[in-house]
Backbone atoms as SQL, in Angstrom:
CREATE TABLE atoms (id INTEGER PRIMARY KEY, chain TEXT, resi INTEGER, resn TEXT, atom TEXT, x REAL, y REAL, z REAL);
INSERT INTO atoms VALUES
  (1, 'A', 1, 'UNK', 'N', 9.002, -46.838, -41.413),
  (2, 'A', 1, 'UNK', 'CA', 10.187, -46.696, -40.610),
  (3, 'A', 1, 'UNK', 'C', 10.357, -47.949, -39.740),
  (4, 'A', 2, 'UNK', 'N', 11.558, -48.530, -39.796),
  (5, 'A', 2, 'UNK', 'CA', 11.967, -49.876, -38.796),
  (6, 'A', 2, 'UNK', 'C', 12.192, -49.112, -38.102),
  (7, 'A', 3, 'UNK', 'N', 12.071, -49.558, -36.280),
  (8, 'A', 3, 'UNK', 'CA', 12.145, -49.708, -35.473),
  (9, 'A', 3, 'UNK', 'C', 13.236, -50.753, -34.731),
  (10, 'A', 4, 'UNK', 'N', 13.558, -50.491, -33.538),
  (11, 'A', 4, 'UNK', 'CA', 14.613, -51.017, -32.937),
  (12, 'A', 4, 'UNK', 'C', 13.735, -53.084, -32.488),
  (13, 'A', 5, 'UNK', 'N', 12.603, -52.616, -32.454),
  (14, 'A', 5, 'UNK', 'CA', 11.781, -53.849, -32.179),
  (15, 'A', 5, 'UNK', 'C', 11.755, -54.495, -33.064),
  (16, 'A', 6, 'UNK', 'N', 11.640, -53.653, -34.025),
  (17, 'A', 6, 'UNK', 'CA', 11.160, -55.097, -35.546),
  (18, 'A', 6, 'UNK', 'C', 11.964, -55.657, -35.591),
  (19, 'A', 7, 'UNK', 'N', 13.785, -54.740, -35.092),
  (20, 'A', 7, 'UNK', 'CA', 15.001, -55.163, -36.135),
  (21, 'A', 7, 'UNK', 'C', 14.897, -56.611, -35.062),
  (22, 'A', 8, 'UNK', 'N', 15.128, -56.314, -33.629),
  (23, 'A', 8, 'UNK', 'CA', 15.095, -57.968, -32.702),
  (24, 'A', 8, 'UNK', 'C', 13.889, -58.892, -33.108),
  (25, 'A', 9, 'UNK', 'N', 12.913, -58.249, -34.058),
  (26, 'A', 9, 'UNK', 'CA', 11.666, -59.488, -34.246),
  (27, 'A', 9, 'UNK', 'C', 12.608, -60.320, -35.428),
  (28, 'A', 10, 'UNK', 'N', 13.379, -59.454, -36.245),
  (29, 'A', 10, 'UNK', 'CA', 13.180, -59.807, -37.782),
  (30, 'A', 10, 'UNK', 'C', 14.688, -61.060, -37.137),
  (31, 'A', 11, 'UNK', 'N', 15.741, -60.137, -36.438),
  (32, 'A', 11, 'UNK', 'CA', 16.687, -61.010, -35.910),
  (33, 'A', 11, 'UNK', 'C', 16.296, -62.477, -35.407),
  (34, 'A', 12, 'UNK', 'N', 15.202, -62.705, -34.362),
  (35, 'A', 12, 'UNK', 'CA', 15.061, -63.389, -33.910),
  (36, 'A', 12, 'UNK', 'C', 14.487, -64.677, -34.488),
  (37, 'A', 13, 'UNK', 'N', 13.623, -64.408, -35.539),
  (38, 'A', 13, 'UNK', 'CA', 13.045, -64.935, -36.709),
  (39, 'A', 13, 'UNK', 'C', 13.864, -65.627, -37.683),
  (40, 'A', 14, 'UNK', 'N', 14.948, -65.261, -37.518),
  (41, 'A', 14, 'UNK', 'CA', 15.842, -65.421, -38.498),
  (42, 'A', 14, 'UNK', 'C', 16.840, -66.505, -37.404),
  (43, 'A', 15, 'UNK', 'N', 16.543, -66.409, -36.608),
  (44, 'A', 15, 'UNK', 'CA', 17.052, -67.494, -35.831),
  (45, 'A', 15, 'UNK', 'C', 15.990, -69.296, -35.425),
  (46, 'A', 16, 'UNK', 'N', 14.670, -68.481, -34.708),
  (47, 'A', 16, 'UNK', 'CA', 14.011, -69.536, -34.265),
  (48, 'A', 16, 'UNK', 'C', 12.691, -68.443, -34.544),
  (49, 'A', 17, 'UNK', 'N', 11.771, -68.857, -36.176),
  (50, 'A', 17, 'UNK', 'CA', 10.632, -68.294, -36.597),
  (51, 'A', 17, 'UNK', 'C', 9.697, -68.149, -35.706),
  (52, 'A', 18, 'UNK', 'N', 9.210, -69.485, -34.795),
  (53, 'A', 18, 'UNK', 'CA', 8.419, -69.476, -33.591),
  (54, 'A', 18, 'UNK', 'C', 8.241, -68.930, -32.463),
  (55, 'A', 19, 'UNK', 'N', 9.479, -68.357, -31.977),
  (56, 'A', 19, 'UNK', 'CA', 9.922, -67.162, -30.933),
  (57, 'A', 19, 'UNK', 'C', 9.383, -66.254, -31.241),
  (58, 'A', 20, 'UNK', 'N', 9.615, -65.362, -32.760),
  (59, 'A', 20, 'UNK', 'CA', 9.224, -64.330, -32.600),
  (60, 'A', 20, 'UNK', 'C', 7.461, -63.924, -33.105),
  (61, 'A', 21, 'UNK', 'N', 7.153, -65.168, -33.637),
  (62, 'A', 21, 'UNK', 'CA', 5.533, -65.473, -33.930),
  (63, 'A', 21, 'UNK', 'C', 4.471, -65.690, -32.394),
  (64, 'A', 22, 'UNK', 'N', 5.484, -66.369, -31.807),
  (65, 'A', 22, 'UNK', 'CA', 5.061, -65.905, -29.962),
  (66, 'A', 22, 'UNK', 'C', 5.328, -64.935, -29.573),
  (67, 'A', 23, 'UNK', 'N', 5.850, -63.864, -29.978),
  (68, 'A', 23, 'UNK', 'CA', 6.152, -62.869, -29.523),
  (69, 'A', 23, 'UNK', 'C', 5.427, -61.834, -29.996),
  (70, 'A', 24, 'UNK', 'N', 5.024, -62.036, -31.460),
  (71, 'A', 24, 'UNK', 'CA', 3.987, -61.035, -32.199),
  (72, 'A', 24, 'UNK', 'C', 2.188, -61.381, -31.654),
  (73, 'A', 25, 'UNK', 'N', 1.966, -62.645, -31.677),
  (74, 'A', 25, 'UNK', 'CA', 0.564, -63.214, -31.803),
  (75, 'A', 25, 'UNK', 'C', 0.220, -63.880, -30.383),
  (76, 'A', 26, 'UNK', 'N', 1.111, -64.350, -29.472),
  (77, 'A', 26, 'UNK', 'CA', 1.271, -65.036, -28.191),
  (78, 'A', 26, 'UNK', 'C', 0.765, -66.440, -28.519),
  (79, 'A', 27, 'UNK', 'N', 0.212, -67.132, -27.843),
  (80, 'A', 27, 'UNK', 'CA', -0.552, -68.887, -27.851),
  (81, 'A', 27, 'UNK', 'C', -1.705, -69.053, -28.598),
  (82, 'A', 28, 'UNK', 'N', -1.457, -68.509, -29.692),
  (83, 'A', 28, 'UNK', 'CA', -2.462, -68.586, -31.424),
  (84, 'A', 28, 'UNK', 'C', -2.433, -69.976, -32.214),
  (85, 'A', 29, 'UNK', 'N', -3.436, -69.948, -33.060),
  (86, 'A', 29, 'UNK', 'CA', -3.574, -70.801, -33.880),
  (87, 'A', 29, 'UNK', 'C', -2.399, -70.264, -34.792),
  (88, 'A', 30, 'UNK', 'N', -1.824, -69.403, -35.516),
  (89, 'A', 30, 'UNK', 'CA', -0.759, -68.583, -35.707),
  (90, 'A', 30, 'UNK', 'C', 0.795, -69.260, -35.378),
  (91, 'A', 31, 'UNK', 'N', 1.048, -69.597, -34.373),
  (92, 'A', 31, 'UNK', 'CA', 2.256, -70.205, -33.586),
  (93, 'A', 31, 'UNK', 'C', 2.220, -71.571, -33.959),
  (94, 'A', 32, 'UNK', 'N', 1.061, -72.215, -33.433),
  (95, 'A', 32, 'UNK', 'CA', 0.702, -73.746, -34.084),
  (96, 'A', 32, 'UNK', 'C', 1.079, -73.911, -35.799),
  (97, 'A', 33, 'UNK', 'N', 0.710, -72.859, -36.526),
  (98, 'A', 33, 'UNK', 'CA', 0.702, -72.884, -37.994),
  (99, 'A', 33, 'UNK', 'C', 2.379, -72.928, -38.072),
  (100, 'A', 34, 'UNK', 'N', 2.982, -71.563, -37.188),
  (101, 'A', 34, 'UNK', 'CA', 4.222, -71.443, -37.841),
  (102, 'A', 34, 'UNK', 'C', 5.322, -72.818, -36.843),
  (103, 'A', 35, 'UNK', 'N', 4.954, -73.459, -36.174),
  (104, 'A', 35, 'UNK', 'CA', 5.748, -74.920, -35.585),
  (105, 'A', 35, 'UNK', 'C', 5.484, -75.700, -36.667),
  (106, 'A', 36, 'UNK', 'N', 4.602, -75.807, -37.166),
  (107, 'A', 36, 'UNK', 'CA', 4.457, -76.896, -38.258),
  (108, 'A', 36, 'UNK', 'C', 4.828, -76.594, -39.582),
  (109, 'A', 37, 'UNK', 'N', 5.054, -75.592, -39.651),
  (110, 'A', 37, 'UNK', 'CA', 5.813, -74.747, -40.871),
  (111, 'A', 37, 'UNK', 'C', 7.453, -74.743, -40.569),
  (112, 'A', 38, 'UNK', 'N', 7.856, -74.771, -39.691),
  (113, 'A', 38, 'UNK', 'CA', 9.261, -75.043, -39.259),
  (114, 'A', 38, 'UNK', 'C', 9.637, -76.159, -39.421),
  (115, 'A', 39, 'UNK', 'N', 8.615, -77.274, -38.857),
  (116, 'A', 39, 'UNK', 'CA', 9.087, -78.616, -38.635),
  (117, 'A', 39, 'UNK', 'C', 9.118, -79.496, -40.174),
  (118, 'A', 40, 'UNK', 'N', 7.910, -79.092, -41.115),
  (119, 'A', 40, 'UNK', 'CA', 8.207, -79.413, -42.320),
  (120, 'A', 40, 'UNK', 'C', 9.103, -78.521, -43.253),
  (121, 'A', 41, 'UNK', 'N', 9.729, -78.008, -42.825),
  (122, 'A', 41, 'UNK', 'CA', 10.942, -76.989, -43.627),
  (123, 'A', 41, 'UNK', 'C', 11.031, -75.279, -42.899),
  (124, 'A', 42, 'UNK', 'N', 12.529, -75.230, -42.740),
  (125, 'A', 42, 'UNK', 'CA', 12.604, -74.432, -42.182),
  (126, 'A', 42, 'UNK', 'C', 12.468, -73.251, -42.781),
  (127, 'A', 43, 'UNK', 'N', 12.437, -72.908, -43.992),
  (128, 'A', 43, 'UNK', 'CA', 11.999, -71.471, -44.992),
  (129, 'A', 43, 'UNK', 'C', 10.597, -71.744, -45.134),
  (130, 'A', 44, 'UNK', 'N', 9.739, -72.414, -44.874),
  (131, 'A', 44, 'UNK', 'CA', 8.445, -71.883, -44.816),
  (132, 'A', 44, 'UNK', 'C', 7.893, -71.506, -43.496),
  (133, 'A', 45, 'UNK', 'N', 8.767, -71.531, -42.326),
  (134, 'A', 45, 'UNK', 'CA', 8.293, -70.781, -41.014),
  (135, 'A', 45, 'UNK', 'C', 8.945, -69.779, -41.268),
  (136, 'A', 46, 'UNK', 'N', 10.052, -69.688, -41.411),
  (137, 'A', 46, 'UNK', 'CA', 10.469, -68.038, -41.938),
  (138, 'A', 46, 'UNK', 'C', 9.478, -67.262, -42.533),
  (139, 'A', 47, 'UNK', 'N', 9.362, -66.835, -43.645),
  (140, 'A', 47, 'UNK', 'CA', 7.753, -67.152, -44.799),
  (141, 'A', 47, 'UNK', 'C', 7.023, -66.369, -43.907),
  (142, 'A', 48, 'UNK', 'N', 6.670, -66.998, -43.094),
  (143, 'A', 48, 'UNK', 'CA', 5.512, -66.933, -42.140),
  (144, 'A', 48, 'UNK', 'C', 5.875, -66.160, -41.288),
  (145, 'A', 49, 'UNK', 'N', 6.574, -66.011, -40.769),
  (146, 'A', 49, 'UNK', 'CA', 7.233, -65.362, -39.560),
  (147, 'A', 49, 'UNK', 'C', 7.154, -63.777, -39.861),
  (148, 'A', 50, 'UNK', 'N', 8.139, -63.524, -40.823),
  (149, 'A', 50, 'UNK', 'CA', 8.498, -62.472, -41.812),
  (150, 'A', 50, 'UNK', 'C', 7.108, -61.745, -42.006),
  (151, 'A', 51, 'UNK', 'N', 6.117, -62.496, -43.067),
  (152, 'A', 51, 'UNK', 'CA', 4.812, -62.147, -42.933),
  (153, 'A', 51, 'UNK', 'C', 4.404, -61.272, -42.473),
  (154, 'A', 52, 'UNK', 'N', 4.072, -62.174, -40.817),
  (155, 'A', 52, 'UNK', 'CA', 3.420, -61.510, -39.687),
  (156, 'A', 52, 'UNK', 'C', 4.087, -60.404, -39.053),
  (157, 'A', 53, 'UNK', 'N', 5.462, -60.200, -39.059),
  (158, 'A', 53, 'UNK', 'CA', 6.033, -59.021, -38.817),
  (159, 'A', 53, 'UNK', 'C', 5.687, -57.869, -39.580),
  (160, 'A', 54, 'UNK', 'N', 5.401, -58.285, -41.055),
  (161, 'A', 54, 'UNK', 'CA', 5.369, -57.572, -41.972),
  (162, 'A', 54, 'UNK', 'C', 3.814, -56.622, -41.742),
  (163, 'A', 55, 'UNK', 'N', 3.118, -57.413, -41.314),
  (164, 'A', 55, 'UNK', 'CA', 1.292, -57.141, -40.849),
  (165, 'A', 55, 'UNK', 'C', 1.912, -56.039, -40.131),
  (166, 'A', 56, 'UNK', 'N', 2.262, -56.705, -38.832),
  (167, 'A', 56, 'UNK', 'CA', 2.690, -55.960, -37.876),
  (168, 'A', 56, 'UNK', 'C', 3.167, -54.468, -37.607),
  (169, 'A', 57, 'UNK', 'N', 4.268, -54.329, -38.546),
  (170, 'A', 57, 'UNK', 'CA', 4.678, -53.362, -39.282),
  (171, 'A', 57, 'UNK', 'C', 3.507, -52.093, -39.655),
  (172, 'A', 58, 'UNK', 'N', 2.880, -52.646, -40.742),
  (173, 'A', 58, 'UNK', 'CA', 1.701, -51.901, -41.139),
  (174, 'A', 58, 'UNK', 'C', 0.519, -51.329, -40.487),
  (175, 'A', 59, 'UNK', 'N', 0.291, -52.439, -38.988),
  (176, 'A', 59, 'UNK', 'CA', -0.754, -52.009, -38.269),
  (177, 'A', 59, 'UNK', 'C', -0.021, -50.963, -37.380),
  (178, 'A', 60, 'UNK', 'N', 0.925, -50.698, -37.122),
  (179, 'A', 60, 'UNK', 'CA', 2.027, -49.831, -36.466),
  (180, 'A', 60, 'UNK', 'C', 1.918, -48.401, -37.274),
  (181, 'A', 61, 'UNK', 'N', 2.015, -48.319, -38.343),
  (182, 'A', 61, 'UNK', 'CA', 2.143, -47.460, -39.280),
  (183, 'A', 61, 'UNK', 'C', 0.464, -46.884, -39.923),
  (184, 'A', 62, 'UNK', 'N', -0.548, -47.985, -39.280),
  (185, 'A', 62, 'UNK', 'CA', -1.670, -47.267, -39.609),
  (186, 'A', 62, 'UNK', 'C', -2.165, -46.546, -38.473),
  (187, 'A', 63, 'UNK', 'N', -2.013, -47.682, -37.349),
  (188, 'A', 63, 'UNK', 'CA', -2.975, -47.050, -36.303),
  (189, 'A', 63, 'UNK', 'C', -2.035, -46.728, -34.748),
  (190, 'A', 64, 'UNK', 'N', -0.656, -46.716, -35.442),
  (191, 'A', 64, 'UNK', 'CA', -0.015, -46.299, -33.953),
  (192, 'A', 64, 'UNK', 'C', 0.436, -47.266, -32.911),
  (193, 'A', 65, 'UNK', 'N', 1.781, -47.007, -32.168),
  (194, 'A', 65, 'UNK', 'CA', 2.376, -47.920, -31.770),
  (195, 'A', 65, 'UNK', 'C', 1.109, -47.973, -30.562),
  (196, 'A', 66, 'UNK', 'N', 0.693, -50.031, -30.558),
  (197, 'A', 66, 'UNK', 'CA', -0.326, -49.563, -29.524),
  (198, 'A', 66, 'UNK', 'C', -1.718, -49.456, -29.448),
  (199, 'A', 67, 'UNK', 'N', -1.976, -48.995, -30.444),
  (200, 'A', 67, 'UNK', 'CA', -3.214, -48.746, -30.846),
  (201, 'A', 67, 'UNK', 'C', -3.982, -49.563, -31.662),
  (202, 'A', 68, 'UNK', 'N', -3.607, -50.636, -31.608),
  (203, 'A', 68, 'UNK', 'CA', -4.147, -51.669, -32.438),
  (204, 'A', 68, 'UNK', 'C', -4.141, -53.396, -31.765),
  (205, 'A', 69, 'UNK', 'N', -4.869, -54.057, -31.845),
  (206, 'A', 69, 'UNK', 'CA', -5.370, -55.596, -31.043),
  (207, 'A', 69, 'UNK', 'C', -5.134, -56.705, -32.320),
  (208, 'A', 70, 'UNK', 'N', -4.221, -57.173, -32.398),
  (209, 'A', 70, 'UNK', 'CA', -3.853, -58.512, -33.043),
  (210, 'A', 70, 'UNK', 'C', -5.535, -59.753, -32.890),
  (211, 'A', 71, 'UNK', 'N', -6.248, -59.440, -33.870),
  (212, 'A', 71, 'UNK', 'CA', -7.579, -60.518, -34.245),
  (213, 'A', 71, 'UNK', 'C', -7.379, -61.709, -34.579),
  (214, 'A', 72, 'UNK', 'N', -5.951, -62.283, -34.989),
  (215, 'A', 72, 'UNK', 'CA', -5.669, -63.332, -35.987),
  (216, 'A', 72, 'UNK', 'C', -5.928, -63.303, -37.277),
  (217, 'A', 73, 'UNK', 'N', -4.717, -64.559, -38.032),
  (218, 'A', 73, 'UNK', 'CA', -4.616, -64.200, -39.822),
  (219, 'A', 73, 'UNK', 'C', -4.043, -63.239, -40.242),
  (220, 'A', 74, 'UNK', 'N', -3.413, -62.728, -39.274),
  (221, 'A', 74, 'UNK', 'CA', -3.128, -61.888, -39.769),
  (222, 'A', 74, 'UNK', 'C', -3.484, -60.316, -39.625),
  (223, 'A', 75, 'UNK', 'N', -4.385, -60.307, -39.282),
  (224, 'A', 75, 'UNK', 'CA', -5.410, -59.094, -39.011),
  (225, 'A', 75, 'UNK', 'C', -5.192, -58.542, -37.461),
  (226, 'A', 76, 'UNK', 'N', -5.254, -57.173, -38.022),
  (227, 'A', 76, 'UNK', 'CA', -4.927, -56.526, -36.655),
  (228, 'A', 76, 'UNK', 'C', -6.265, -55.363, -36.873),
  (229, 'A', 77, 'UNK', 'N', -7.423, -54.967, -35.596),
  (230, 'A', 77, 'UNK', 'CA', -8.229, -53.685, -35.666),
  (231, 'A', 77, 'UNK', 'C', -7.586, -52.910, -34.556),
  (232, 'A', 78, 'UNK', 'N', -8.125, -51.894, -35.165),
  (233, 'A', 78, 'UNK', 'CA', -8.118, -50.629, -33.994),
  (234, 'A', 78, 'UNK', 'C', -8.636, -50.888, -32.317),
  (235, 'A', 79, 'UNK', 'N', -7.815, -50.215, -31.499),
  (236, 'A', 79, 'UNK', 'CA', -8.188, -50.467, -30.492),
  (237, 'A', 79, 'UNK', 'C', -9.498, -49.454, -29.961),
  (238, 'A', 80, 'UNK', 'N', -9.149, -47.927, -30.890),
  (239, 'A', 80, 'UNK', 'CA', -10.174, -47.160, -30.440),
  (240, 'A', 80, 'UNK', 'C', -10.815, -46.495, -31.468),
  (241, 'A', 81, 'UNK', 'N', -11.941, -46.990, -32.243),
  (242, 'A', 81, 'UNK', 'CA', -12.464, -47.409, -33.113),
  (243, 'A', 81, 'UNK', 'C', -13.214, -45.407, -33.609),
  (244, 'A', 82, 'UNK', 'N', -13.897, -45.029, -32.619),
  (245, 'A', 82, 'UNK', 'CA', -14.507, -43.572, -32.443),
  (246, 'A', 82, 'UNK', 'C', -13.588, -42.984, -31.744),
  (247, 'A', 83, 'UNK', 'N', -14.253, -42.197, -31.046),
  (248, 'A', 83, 'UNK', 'CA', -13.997, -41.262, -30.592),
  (249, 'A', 83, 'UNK', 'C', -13.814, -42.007, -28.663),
  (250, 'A', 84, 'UNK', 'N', -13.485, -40.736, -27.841),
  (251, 'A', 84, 'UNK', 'CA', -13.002, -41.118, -26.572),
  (252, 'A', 84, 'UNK', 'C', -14.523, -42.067, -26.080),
  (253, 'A', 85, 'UNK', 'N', -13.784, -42.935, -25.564),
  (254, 'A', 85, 'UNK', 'CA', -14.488, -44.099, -24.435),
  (255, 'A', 85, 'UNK', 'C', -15.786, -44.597, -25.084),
  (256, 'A', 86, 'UNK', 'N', -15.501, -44.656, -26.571),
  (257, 'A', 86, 'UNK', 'CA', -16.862, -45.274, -27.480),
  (258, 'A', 86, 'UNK', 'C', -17.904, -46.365, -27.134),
  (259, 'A', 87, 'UNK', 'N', -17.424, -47.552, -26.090),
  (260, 'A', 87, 'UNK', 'CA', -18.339, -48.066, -25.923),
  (261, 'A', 87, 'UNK', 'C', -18.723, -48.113, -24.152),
  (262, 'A', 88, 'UNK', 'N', -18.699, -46.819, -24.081),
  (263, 'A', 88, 'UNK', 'CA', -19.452, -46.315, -22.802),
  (264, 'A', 88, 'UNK', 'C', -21.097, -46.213, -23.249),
  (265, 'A', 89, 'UNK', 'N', -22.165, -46.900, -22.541),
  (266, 'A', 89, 'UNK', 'CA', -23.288, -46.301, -22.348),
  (267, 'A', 89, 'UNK', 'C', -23.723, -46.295, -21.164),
  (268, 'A', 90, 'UNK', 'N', -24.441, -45.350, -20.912),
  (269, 'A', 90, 'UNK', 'CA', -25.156, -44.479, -19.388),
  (270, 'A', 90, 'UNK', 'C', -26.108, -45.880, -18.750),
  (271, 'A', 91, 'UNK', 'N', -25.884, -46.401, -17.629),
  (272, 'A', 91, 'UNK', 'CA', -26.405, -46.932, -16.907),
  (273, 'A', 91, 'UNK', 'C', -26.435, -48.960, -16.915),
  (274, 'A', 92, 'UNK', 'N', -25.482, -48.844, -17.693),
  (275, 'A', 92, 'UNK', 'CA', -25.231, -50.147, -18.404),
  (276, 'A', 92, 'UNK', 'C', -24.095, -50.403, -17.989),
  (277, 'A', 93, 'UNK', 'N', -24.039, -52.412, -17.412),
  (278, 'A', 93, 'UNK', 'CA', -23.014, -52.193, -16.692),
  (279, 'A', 93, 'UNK', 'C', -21.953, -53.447, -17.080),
  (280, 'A', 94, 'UNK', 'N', -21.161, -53.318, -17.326),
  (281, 'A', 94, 'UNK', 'CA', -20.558, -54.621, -18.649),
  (282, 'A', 94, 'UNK', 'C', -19.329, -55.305, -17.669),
  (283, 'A', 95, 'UNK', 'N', -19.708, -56.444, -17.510),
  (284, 'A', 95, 'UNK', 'CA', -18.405, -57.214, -16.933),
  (285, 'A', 95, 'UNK', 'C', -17.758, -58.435, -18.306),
  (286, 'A', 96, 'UNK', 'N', -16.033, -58.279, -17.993),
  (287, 'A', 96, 'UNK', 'CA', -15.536, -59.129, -18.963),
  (288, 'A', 96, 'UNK', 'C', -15.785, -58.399, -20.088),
  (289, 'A', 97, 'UNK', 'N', -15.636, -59.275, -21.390),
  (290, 'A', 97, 'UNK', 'CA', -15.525, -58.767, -22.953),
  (291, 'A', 97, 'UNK', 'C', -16.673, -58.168, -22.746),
  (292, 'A', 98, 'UNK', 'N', -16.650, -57.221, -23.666),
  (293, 'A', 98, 'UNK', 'CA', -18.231, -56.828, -24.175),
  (294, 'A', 98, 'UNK', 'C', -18.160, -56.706, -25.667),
  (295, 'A', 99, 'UNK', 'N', -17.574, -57.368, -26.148),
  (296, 'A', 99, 'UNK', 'CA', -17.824, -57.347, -28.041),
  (297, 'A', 99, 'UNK', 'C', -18.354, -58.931, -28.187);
């Protein structure tokens, strides 16, 4: 099912590919790929653009609007992998990332 978001990703893409590749992936190696994919022809940042919406799409449709963390390449995992508050352990005390 499209969404009112995809339709402004797919719009926007279709205007300036890089907008909406910043908008899917933020300040990625991803964005860098698709500027230089623009700048040497403008249908292969499209290409690309499209693509990643297309990921996008799917990680939406697997794991829920939300529920999923953009890894790069393309790749999107789950945000909540088990069950509630999975990487809680008792007496352990985690500052910043812990993966």
């Amino acid at each position: 099912m499209v969404k009112t978001s995809d339709v402004l990703l797919i719009l926007v893409a279709i205007l300036f590919p890089p907008a909406s590749v910043a908008f899917i992936t933020g300040c990625s190696c991803d964005l860098l790929i698709n500027i230089l994919l623009t700048i040497l022809g403008y249908f292969p940042g499209h290409i690309h653009a499209f693509w990643l919406i297309y990921k996008k799409m799917k990680a939406e449709e697997r794991y829920g609007r939300g529920g999923f963390l953009y890894t790069g390449n393309g790749q999107y995992a789950p945000l909540n992998q088990g069950g509630y508050n999975q990487g809680y352990v008792p007496g352990q005390v985690n500052y910043g990332a812990t993966n």
